[in-house]
N, C-alpha and C positions, 0 to 999 in steps of 0.2 A: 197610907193604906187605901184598898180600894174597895167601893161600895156600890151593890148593882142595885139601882130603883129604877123597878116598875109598877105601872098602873095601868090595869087595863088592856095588857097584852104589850106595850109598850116599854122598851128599854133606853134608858139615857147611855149613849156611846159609851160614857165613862166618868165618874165623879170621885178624885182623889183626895183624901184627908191624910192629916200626918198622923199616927199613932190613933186610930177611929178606936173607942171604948163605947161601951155602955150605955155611959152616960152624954155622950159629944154631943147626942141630937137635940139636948137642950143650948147645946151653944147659939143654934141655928134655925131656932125654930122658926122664921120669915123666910127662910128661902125653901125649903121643901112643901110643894101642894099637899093637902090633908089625902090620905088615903094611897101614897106611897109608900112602898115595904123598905125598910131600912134594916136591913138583918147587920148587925153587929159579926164580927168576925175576929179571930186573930188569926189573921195572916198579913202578908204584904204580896203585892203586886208591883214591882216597879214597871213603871208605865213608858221609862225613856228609855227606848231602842239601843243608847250609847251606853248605858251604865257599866259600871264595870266593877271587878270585886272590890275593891278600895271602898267603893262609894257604898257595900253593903256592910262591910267591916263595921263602916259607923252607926250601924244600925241597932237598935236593940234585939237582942237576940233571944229572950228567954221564954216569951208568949207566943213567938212565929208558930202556928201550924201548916200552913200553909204557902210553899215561896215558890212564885213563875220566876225561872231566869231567861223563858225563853228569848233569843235573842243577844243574849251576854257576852258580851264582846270578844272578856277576855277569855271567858270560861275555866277558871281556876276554880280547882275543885278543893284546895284544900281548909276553905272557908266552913264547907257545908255540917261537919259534924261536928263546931260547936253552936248550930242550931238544935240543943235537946230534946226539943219538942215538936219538930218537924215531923209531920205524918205526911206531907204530900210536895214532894216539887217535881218543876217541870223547867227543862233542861233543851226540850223542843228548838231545833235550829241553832244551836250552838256551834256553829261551823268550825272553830277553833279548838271542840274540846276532841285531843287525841287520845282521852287515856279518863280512867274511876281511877281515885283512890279505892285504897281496902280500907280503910277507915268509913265511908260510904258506908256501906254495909255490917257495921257498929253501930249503928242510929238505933236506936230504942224503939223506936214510935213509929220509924217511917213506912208509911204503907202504899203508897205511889210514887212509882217512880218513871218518866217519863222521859226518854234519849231519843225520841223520834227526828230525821232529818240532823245526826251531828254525825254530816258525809266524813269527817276522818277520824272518829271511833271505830278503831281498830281490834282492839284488844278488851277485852271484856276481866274482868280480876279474878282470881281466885278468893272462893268465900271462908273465910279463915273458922269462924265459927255458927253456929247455930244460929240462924234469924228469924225467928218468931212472926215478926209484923208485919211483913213488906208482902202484901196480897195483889200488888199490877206491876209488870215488868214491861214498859213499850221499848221494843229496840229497832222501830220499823224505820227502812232505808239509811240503816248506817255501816262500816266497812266492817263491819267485824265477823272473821271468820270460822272463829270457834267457842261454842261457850265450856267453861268448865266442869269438871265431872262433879264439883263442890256446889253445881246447881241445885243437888239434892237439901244442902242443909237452909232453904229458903223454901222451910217447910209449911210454910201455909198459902203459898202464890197457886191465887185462883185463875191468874190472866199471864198468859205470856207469847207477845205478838213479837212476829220476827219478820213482819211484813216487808216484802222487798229489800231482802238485807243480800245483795248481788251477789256477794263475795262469800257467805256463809257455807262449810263445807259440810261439816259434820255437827251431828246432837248427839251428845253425850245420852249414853243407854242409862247413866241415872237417875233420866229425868222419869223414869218409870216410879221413880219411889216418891213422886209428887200428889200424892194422896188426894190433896186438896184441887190440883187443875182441874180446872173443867171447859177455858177456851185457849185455844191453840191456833195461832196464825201463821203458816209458813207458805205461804203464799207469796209466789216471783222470785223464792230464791232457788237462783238459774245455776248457780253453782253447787248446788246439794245433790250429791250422786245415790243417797242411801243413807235411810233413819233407822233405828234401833227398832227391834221388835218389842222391846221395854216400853213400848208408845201405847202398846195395847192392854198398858195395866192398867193405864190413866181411865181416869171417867170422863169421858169427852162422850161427845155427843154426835160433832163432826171432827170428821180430820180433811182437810184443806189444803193439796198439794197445785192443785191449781196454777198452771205455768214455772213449774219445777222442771225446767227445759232438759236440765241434764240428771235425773231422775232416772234410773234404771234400774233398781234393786228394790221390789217388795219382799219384807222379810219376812218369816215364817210368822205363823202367828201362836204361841207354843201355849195357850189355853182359852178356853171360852173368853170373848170380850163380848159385856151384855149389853154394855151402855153405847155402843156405836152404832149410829142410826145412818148416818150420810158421811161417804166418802167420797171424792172427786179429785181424781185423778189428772183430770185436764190438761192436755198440753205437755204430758210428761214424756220420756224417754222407756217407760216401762215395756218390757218385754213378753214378761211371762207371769201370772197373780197364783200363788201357791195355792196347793189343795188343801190348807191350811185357812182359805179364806174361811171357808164352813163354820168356823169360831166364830165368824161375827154374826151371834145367833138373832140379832135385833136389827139385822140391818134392811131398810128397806129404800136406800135408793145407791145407785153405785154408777159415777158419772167416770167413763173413758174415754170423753169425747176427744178427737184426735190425736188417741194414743199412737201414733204412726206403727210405732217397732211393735205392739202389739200384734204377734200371731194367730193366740186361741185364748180361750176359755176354760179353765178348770173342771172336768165333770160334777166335783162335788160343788157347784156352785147351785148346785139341783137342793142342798139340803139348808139354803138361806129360805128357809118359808115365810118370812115376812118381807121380800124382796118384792115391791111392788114395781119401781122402775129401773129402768136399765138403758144405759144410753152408751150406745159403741159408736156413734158417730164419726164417722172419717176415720177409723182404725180399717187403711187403704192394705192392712196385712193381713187381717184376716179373710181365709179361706172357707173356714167352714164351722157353725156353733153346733154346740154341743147338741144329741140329739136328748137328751136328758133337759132341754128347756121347757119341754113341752109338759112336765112336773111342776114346775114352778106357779105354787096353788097359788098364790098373791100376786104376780104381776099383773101389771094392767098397763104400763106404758112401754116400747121399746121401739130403739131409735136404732137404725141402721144405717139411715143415709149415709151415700158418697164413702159405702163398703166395696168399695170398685172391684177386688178380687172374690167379691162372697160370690160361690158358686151356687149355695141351695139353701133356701130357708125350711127348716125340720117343723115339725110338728109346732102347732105353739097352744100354750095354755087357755082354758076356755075362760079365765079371766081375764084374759087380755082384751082389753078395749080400745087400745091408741098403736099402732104400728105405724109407722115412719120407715122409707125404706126407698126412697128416692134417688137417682142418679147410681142406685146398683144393677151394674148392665143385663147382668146374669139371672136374677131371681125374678123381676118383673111380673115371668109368666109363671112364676113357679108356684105360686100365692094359691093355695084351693080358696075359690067359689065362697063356701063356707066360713071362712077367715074374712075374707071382705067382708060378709055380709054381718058380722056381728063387733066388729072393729070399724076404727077411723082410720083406710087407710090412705098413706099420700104414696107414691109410688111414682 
């Protein structure tokens, strides 16, 4: 088993015992300095890169709480649920493994679960019943392209990263009934054309589409969402943001930077009053913002640069303090006196 001491900001690379308890640090009391932290644990860390399920077979199994396979040669899954007691493994770079049991998601206790980097996990399982415990879902940069609509019964996951997962097409609209989410990673999956509007039952805070290449559908938003503060869109395919945005009545920053296919602006984006920034940066399609911006009591920051088709910039809010608005050929001179004179502008 493996024990992390430090002293004084310093950590030892790595110090392995067999079965460390309780009581071990009397085995050894001349080799650890006084004033060392020796936290007892049960878990295991195997520490050899080669290991492989065989060699965890022999293990004791009924105190583990905690098991890193990252690295695991063979990655055979079907060892893991007669760990009873397991609340946390990590499965990280497992190159081999293509596939979860559904037995996985039987484990009593397990409350972390981490698949980051197992490039040929494909297929994500259907969740057969109710799971109470399992509060972190990492599936960041692995092939899997769909998860299942049985996401819902992994009823207390407060984390679910899906970072850079290429191949990912679609999110099942049940993840709506995820009471408990509150972080959401979908960030560089370049293969997601369009997420559920079920997204906006969640309590999130942000939502992070950020490099969502082929991204082209915001869906309606079909009642108030209060807890959505920052959305960014970055880098997406979207086109058009419904007048349905209005529901996100807390939101106060809303990032399009080079939405390309973006054309306009919603009029009712006049009725987001906590909307302090706005950044349309490089959306080289729009022609003309809404004249209804110049309402927008809360702003203070807006980015236009390299808006090469924006024709005129309308009215702008006497809170705005920050305009941005550089290499658009058109507006330059169109800026009142006035506007300069109580903003930062770069032009």
């Amino acid at each position: 088993m493996g024990v992390q001491l430090q002293q004084s900001g310093k950590r030892l690379r790595s110090f392995s015992l067999k079965c460390f308890t309780e009581d071990s640090s009397s085995c050894f009391p001349g080799i650890l300095s006084p004033g060392y932290d020796v936290r007892p644990q049960k878990f295991l860390i195997p520490f050899d890169p080669f290991l492989d399920s065989d060699d965890l077979n022999k293990e004791p199994k009924d105190n583990i709480q905690l098991l890193n396979l990252a690295l695991l040669r063979d990655g055979s899954p079907t060892l893991f649920p007669s760990f009873h007691e397991l609340c946390w493994l990590d499965l990280s770079d497992c190159e081999s493994l293509s596939s979860l049991p559904i037995d996985l998601f039987k484990m009593k206790s397990l409350r972390r679960l981490y698949l980051s980097c197992c490039f040929n996990l494909e297929k994500f399982p259907e969740i057969e019943a109710t799971m109470e415990s399992l509060e972190v879902l990492i599936l960041n940069e692995t092939a899997i392209k769909e998860l299942p609509s049985s996401l819902n019964r992994l009823v207390n996951l407060e984390e679910l990263s899906l970072y850079n997962c290429q191949k990912l097409e679609t999110i099942p609209s049940s993840i709506g009934s995820l009471s408990k989410l509150s972080k959401l990673n979908l960030t560089f999956c370049e293969s997601l054309e369009s997420f559920p509007s079920s997204i906006f039952k969640l309590k999130l805070t942000k939502l992070d589409l950020h490099g969502c290449s082929m991204l082209k559908i915001f869906p309606e938003i079909l009642e108030p969402a209060e807890t959505f503060v920052h959305i960014n869109l970055t880098r997406t395919a979207i086109k058009e943001l419904p007048s349905s945005l209005e529901y996100l009545v807390r939101l106060q920053t809303l990032c399009l930077n080079l939405c390309t296919e973006l054309v306009s602006l919603p009029n009712s984006i006049v009725n987001l009053n906590h909307l302090s920034e706005l950044d349309c940066s490089g959306c080289c399609s729009i022609v003309n913002l809404p004249e209804c911006i110049a309402h927008l009591s809360s702003l203070k920051s807006l980015n236009l640069s390299d808006c090469k088709r924006l024709e005129c910039i309308p009215q702008l809010p006497p809170s705005l303090n920050k305009l941005l608005a550089d290499d658009c050929p058109f507006v330059g001179g169109m800026i009142p006196n006035s506007t300069k004179k109580r903003t930062r502008t770069w032009l």
